[in-house]
N, C-alpha and C positions, 0 to 999 in steps of 0.2 A: 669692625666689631672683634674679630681674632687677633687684631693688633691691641687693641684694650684689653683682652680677657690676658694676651702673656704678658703685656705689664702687672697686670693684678696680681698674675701668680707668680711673676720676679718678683713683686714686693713683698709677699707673702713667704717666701722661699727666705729673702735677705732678712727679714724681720727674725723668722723663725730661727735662722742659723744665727743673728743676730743674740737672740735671748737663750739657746741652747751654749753659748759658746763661755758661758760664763756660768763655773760649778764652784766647788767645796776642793776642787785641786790646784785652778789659776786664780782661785779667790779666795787668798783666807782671810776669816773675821779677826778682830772686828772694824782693824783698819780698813781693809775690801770686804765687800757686800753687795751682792747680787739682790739683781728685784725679786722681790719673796713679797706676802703675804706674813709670815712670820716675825715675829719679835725678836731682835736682835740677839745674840748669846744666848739664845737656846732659853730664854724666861719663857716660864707657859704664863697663858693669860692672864690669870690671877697675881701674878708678880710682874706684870710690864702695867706701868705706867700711862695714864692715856697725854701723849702730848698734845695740847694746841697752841697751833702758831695762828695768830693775829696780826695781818703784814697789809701795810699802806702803800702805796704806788704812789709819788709826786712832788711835788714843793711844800715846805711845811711852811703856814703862813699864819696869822697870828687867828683866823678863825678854827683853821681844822688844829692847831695847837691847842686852843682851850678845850675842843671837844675829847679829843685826845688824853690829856691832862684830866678832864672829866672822868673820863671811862678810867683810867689807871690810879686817880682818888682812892689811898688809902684799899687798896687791892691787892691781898698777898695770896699766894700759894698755900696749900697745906703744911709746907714746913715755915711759915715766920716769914718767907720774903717777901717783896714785893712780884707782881706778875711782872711779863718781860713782852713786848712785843719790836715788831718789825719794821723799816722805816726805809721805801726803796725811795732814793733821793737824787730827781734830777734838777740842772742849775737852775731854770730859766724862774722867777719869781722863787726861788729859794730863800727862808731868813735864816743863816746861816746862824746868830745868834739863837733861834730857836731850834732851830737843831745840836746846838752846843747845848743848850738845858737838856733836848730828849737825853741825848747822850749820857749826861752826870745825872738823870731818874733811872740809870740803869735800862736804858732801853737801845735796840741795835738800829746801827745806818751802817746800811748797805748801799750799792750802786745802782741807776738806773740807767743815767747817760747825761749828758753833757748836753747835747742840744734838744732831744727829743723831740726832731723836728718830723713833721707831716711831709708826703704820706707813708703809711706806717710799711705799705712793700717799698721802698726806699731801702728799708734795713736790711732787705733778702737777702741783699749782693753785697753788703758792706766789706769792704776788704779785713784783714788780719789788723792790717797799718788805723784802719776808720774805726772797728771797734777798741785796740789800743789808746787811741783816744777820747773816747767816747768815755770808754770804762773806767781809765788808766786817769782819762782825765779830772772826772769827778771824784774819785778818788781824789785825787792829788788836793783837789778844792777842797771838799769837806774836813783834809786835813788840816787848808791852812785856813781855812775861812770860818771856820765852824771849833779849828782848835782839837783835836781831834786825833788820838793817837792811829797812825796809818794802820797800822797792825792789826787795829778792831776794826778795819773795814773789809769784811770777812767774804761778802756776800753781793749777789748780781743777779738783776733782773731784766731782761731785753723790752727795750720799747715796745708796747703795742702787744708783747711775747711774741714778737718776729726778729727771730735769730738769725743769720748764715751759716747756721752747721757748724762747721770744721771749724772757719775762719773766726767765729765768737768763743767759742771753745779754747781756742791754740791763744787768743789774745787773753782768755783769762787765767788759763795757765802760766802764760808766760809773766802777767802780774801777780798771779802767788795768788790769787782767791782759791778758796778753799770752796763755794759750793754756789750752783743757779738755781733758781726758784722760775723759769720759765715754760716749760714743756707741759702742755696739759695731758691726763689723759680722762677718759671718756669709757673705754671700757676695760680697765680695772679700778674699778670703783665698789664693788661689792663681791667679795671683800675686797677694800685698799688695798693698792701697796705702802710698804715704806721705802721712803729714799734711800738709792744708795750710789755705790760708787761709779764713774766712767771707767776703771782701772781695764772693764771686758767691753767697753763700748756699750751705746747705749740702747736699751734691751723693750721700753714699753713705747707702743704704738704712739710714729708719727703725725700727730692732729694737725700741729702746722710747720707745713714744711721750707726750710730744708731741715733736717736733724743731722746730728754729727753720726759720722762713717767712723771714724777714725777713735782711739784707747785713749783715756786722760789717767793718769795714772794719782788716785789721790784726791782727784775731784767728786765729789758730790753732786749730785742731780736730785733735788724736790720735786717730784712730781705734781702738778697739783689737779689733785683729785678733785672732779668735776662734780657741782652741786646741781640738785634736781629741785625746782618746785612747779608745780602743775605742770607737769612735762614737758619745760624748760631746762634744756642742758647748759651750766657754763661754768668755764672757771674761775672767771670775777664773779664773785658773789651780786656784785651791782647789777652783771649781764643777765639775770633769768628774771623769770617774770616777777614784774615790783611788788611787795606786799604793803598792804594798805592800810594797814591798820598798824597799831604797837601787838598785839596780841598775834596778829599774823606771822610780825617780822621774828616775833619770840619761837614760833614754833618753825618756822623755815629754817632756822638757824640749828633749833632743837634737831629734828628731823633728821637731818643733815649729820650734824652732830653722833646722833643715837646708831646709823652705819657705821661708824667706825666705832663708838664704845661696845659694841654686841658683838663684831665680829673681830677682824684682825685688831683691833687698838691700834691701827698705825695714826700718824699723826695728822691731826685734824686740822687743815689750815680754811681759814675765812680771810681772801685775798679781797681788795676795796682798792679803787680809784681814789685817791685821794678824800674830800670829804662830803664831793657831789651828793652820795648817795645821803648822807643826812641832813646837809644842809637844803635839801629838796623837800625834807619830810622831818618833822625834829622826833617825830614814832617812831621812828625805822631807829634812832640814836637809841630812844627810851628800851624800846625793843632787844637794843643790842646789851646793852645796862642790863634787863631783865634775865637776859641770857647768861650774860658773866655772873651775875647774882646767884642762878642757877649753880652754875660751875663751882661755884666757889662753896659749895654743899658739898662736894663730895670730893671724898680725902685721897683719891687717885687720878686726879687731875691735877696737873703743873700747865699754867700758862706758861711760854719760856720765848726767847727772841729763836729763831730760825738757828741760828749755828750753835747756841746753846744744847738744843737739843739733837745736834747730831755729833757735838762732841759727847753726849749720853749716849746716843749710838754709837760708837768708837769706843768707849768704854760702860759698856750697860753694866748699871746696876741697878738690881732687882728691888721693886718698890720698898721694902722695909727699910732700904739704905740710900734711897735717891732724894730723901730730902738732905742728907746729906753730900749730895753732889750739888742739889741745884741751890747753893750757898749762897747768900746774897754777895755777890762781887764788892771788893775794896775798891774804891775811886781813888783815885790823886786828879781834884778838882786840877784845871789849868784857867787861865783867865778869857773873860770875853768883855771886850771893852765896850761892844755894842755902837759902829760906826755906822751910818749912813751913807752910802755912798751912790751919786748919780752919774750918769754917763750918758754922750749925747753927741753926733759929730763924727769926729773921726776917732774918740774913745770909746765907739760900740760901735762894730762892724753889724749889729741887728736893730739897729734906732734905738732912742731913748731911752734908756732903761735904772733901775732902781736895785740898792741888794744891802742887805743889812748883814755886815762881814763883825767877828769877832777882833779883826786885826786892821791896822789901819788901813783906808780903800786903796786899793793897785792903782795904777796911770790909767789904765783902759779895762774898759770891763771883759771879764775873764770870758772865754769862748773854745769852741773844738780848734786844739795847735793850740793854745794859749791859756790853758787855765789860770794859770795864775793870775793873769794880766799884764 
């Protein structure tokens, strides 16, 4: 028992020294930013913005596409644009043509993994070299399979959100992503925090561990603030207790929602497993529809993709000027030929498999060490 109580209180000590060690001297905004409760650049409440991010986890496939496409029908922002949401994209049933349309509707693909394979502590130990290509690798795919300029693939999200610390960190660093959307927390949630940098190492309680020890200088950490319904804690929105009705999933969502508009305004994100949760219940979809409808009432709310809104962080401007910022982006369409492509034998080292590629199909189907094929 005295061997567990001085664990508890080294982790409590590391924690503490952890989030003290990063101030307004080894931090300055608004490119570093320390976890706070506060709105970026010093805006009081009434001039920040409320953002919410709206982020999928999985293979985008020609069902949760429609639904998707559904919800984003003719849906702008207060200022004229369209809303922006989130798309964590890993290979295995991927239609890489449809993720080429999310892309040119203005909406973000980010990284999940490459294999996303079970079980999900597998990922604990991952080395530096396994998440390089895991992350490195899909990436590299979505570029070429999806058509996709590399540069906009901003963003990462860990399987399962089981990271290795250091070693998922230094691998995403060393690809140049700018920010993870993996770490939950639990209690700062009332008031939120908002995200901010690893530049002082990483500051809010370890839910699942390992967490990184170690400074990223430049990197972004999303917190994702954990959602409550009948005293159910989670940070997949899918994970807490299911609501039953359309009117329920409206107010769960609300609920939810109204903690972050009342207190900090930090950004509100509703994380989903791909399209389980609606295609299980087509209420819980209506419900989410009711929800955005909601939203879309009131003229300080911007949906925005994940790196949108912390490039708003990096440079805040105060609501009378941010519909000015969150601009509708110019595209330069690229092409997608829309190939079918199957693999079977000694052309897929996972048996049989299927992928609808933008570009014509590779010799052997794309895999971790071999994205491209």
């Amino acid at each position: 028992m005295q061997r567990i109580l001085a664990i508890i209180f080294f982790l409590a000590i590391f924690f503490h020294q952890s989030q003290a060690q990063c101030n307004s001297t080894n931090c300055v905004g608004p490119a570093c930013r320390c976890m706070s409760t506060s709105s970026p650049g010093g805006l009081t409440k009434a001039q920040t913005p409320q953002l919410v991010f709206l982020a999928f986890d999985g293979a985008i496939t020609t069902t949760n596409y429609d639904n998707y496409t559904y919800l984003l029908n003719n849906r702008i922002n207060p200022n004229g644009c369209p809303i922006g949401m989130t798309f964590f994209i890993f290979h295995e049933y991927n239609d890489y043509s449809l993720t080429h349309s999310l892309y040119f509707k203005r909406q973000e693909i980010a990284t999940h993994s490459m294999s996303h394979l079970t079980p999900a502590e597998t990922w604990r130990n991952k080395s530096v070299a396994e998440w390089t290509n895991e992350i490195g690798g899909i990436k590299d795919a979505l570029a070429k399979f999806a058509n996709i300029p590399k540069a906009e693939i901003r963003g990462a999200r860990a399987p399962f959100l089981q990271s290795s610390g250091d070693a998922t960190c230094t691998a995403m660093k060393n690809l140049g992503m700018f920010y993870d959307c993996s770490f939950p927390t639990t209690e700062n949630t009332n008031p939120p925090i908002w995200p901010y940098t690893l530049d002082q190492g990483f500051q809010h309680e370890c839910a699942i561990p390992p967490c990184p020890k170690n400074k990223y200088t430049g990197v972004w950490t999303v917190p994702m603030v954990a959602l409550n319904r009948n005293g159910t804690i989670c940070s997949m929105a899918d994970a807490c207790d299911k609501p039953n009705t359309l009117d329920e999933t409206y107010q769960y969502l609300m609920d939810n929602f109204q903690r972050h508009y009342t207190t900090s305004k930090a950004p509100f994100g509703i994380y989903l497993t791909a399209n389980a949760w609606f295609q299980s219940a087509e209420y819980r979809l209506q419900g989410y529809k009711k929800f955005l409808d909601t939203l879309s009432t009131k003229d300080d709310v911007y949906i925005v993709p994940i790196a949108r809104g912390l490039d708003w962080m990096k440079n805040p401007k105060p609501l009378a000027e941010v519909g000015n910022f969150f601009t509708c982006p110019a595209m330069t369409q690229t092409t997608c030929s829309n190939f079918s492509c199957y693999y079977e034998g000694d052309a897929s080292p996972v048996g049989p498999r299927n992928m609808k590629s933008c570009v014509t199909c590779p010799d052997v189907y794309p895999w971790t060490g071999n994205p491209l094929g």
